[in-house]
N, C-alpha and C positions, 0 to 999 in steps of 0.2 A: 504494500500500500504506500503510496507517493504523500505529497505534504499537500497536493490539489483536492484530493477525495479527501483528505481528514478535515479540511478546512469545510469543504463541502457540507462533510455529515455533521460534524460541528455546527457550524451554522443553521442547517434543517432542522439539528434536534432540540438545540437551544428557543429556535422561532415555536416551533411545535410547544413543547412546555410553555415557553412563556402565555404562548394563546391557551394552554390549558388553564394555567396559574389567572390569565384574566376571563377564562368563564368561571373560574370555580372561588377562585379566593378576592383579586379583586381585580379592577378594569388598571389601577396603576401596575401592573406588570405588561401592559403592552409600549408600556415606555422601552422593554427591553428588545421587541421584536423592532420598536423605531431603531434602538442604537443596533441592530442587527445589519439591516439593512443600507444603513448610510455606513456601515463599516464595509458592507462588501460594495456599494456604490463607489466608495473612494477609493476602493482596493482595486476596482476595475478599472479606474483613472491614471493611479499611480504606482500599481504595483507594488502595493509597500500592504501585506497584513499583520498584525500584531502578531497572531496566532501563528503565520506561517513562520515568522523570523522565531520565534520560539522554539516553533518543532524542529525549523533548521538546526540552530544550535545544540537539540537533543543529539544529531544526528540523522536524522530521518532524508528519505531520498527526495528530493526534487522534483518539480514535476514540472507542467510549462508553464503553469499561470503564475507562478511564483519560484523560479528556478535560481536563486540567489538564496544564499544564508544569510 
């Protein structure tokens, strides 16, 4: 698994929860699906994800949307 799919599912599973957490506990957890989404809007401008440069530095292999450590 590359550092493109982890950010990927990362991102889908976090969106998903957070929209559970605002049906079920409250509506301020969709403030998390916002910072979700404007991370990966900017990520697709600049090439630069938090998450990715993270998993880089574990190690993990590169992929194309993010192929820099």
């Amino acid at each position: 698994m590359n550092i493109d799919r982890i950010v990927l599912g990362f991102a889908g599973t976090v969106v998903l929860v957070s929209l559970a957490l605002a049906q079920f506990v409250s509506p301020w957890w969709l403030l998390l699906t916002l910072f979700v989404g404007i991370n990966l809007l900017q990520s697709s401008f600049t090439g630069f994800c938090p998450l990715a440069f993270i998993l880089g530095k574990f190690g993990l292999k590169a992929g194309c949307a993010f192929p820099g450590k």
